[in-house]
Every structure is written in structure tokens, then in C-alpha cells.
C-alpha angles and dihedrals in degrees: 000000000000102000092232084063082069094097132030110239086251082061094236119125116289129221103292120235128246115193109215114194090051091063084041096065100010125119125273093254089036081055099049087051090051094041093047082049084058109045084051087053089050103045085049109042116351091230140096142148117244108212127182092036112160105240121124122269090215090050089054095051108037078051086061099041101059093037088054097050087045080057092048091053120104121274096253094046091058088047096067090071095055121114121241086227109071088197089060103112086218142081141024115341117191134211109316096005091146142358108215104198089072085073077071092053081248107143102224135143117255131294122263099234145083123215152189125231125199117182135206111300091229142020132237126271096240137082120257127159110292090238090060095039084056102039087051102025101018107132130283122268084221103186109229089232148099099036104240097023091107092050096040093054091042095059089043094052093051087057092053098054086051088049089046090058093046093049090047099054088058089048092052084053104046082052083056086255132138106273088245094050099115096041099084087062091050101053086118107019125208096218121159124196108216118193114198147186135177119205121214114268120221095209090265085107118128116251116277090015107139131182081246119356124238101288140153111224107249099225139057098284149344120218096202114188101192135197102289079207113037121052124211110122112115139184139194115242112220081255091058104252121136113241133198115228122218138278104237119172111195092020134077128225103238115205131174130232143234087262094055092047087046088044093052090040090251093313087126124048128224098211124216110244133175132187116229115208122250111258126207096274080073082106111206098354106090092183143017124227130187136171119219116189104200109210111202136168119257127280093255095050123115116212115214125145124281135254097243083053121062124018129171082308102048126037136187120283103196132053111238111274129197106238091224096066094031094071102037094061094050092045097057102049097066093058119110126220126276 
């Protein structure tokens, strides 16, 4: 990361570093030092940048460009990828779609920004309700243009998942965990694949009206990668100061989820973060984009603390879930009405 990445422009700490490929093929003894540096990071914040990980720089970019050129289509042509169920996490979602701080029960207008959802390539082998095995592996709204863009994001998202089970093998073992720990939650993953872009705002906004209000993600983990050019990301600092993240060009920004924080027993945090919209002084730039890959267990899976977590002193705070249900539930209420 650029070192004047090193503080935010606030001057709090910014999102420490990690860097993957290190732990990857490092020794046993250079691993447990990584690994000790990430579970610190995410008892404290939740957050990091991965950098040397291993995803082509041509996948990532031919991933911006053609999301960038769907954005760029008219409304109505957009329009034409959106599901008929609002509540369908996939698709195109237009200006003010959802406002995800009310997956919070906080009250706020809705979010400045439209958006893209890919779902999981296959379903699972085993039988759930067909309301569930629709709502997580339904199909695709794949846009009929730009020409490339399915190919391009399904490459993408293939990367991601490989990247998922990387960054989770250093999170089992900086848990004290085997490497392979979290694999067995994640046979038949529910990712999602989520497109963005937040317009400019000319000041006219409601209050309150972010580009994405304050939210934690719902699963195990989000592989963001975020606009190299145009800030906005934001997270709450355990004193409660809002802090920019920064701006990284061939890294991602790397957050856990809900279920991660209910799987350590709250050892690890899953930080509040918001995205502010770009003003005018954005310069140049007349939008941001971004791409975040949500990583979650599969649908099956039941979600309980684990035993490197809680002993006789500490026992257990959640009642085992089933991730299937889990995320449903938070998904849909952030959605606005139709």
C-alpha cells in the first residue's frame, strides 16, 4: 500500500495491511506471526487489505470495465435485468432500491446508489424448500448488454471464491484453528457477487440519505474491491469516530460478517461501515464504483461458536442458526418498497 495510504486524512489508523501470499508460502513459524497479526486486527476492527493475492490483474479489469459500460446504459435498458420480486437478490437495482441501515431497525431514506447482483453458479445437491433454493440459487439476471460482461463476471466470480477460501484459511488459523477448518461450511457457498456505483450528489440529498447507509455485512466475509480514484468508504472506530478507508489500487479491502463475529463469540468484530457519496469536488470523476464479493457459508450450514472461542468462562452467546435462513432474513429487510 501507497504510504500515504498510512493514515486516513482524518489522521486515525487506517485499515492495516496483510499481506497474503506471504502467509501462503511462508514458513510454519512466518504463518503463526501473520496469523497472531490477524486475529489483533480482527479483534480490533474487523477490517484489513490483502495485498499480493493472487487474482489476475486482467480479470479485475476486464471485471471494471463492463460493469462500468452496463452502468453507463440507459435506464431502461438496465431495466430490462431487474427482477419482478424486489425482494430477488439478483439483478439490476436502481437508484434508492434499498437502504441498508434499516437491516439495523434504523428508520433512513434510501441509499444513492444502483447496483448489480450475481448470485452462486449451482445449487446444492440437497433438498430445501423451493422458496429457499430460489431466493439463494435461483438463475442469474444476466443483462443482455454489454457483450462480454457475463463472461467477464463469471470469471471474476470464480476467482473470488478461490480468493474466499484463501482468506479463510488464514482466518481458521489465526483463530488456532486447522488451515481447512472453514471449508467444510462453505461445500455449496451462498456468494453473491454485488456491482455498484454511486452517482455524484449535488448536495439535494435527504437527510440522512447516504450513498449506503451505516451497515454490518450479514455473512463470513466481503472481498471489496473499491474505486483506486474516488473515496467514500467509511468505518466506525470502536470510539465511534467515522474513518475513511484507503484508497488501494491492486489490493482489496478485506471485512468480516455477522456470521464470523457470531462464529469467534464476538472476538472478532464485524465493524459498522457506510459509504458517503462523492460531491462535486470529486473532480473528474462524476461517479464511484466498486465490486464486493460476499463470501458466506452454505445454506445447510449451522452456525455455533467455535472451540477456540468460549470455555467454562466463557460460554457461548448465540444459539446455533442455520446460514440459509440467517441471510435471507437480513437481506430482505433492507429492501425498500416498490
Amino acid at each position: 500500500m501507497h504510504p500515504d495510504n498510512a493514515i486516513t486524512s482524518a489522521g486515525l489508523p487506517a485499515i492495516p495491511s496483510i499481506d497474503l501470499a506471504a502467509f501462503l508460502e511462508g514458513s510454519a513459524e512466518a504463518q503463526r506471526a501473520i496469523a497472531a497479526n490477524v486475529d489483533e486486527i480482527c479483534r480490533r476492527i474487523g477490517f484489513l487489505v490483502i495485498e499480493n493475492h493472487g487474482v489476475p490483474r486482467n480479470v479485475i479489469d476486464d471485471a471494471w470495465s463492463t460493469v462500468s459500460a452496463f452502468f453507463d446504459l440507459p435506464l431502461d435498458e438496465k431495466l430490462k435485468a431487474r427482477s419482478p420480486d424486489p425482494t430477488c437478490p439478483r439483478g439490476y437495482f436502481p437508484l434508492a432500491a434499498e437502504a441498508l441501515a434499516k437491516s439495523l431497525g434504523v428508520d433512513t431514506p434510501p441509499d444513492l446508489k444502483e447496483s448489480l447482483g450475481i448470485g452462486p453458479r449451482r445449487a446444492p445437491p440437497f433438498a430445501m424448500a423451493a422458496e429457499d433454493r430460489e431466493f439463494h440459487y435461483g438463475p442469474n439476471l444476466w443483462p443482455s448488454s454489454p457483450a462480454g460482461l457475463r463472461k467477464s463476471l463469471t470469471t471474476y466470480f470464480e476467482e473470488m471464491e478461490t480468493l474466499g477460501a484463501r482468506v479463510l484459511s488464514l482466518f481458521a488459523a489465526a483463530l488456532t484453528l486447522p488451515h481447512d477448518y472453514f471449508d467444510r461450511f462453505h461445500t455449496h457457498p451462498m456468494c453473491a457477487l454485488r456491482c455498484i456505483r454511486y452517482p455524484v450528489s449535488d448536495g439535494g440529498q435527504l437527510p440522512n440519505q447516504m450513498g449506503a447507509g451505516e451497515h454490518s455485512d450479514y455473512g463470513s466475509i466481503t472481498i471489496l474491491k473499491p474505486d483506486p480514484r474516488v473515496a467514500g468508504l467509511e468505518i466506525r472506530l470502536p470510539s465511534g469516530q467515522w474513518a475513511a478507508a484507503p484508497l488501494v489500487e491492486d489490493a482489496f479491502i478485506v471485512n468480516i460478517g455477522d456470521m464470523m463475529a457470531r462464529w469467534t463469540n464476538d472476538r472478532w468484530v464485524s465493524t459498522l461501515h457506510r459509504v458517503v457519496s462523492p460531491g462535486l469536488d470529486a473532480g473528474a470523476f462524476d461517479r464511484r464504483q466498486s465490486i464486493a464479493f460476499f463470501h458466506n457459508a452454505s445454506y445447510d450450514a449451522e452456525i455455533e461458536c467455535i472451540p477456540t472461542c468460549h470455555d467454562a468462562a466463557q460460554k457461548p452467546k448465540y444459539e446455533p442458526i442455520q446460514a440459509g435462513h440467517y441471510l435471507a432474513g437480513r437481506f430482505k429487510s433492507a429492501v425498500t418498497p416498490a
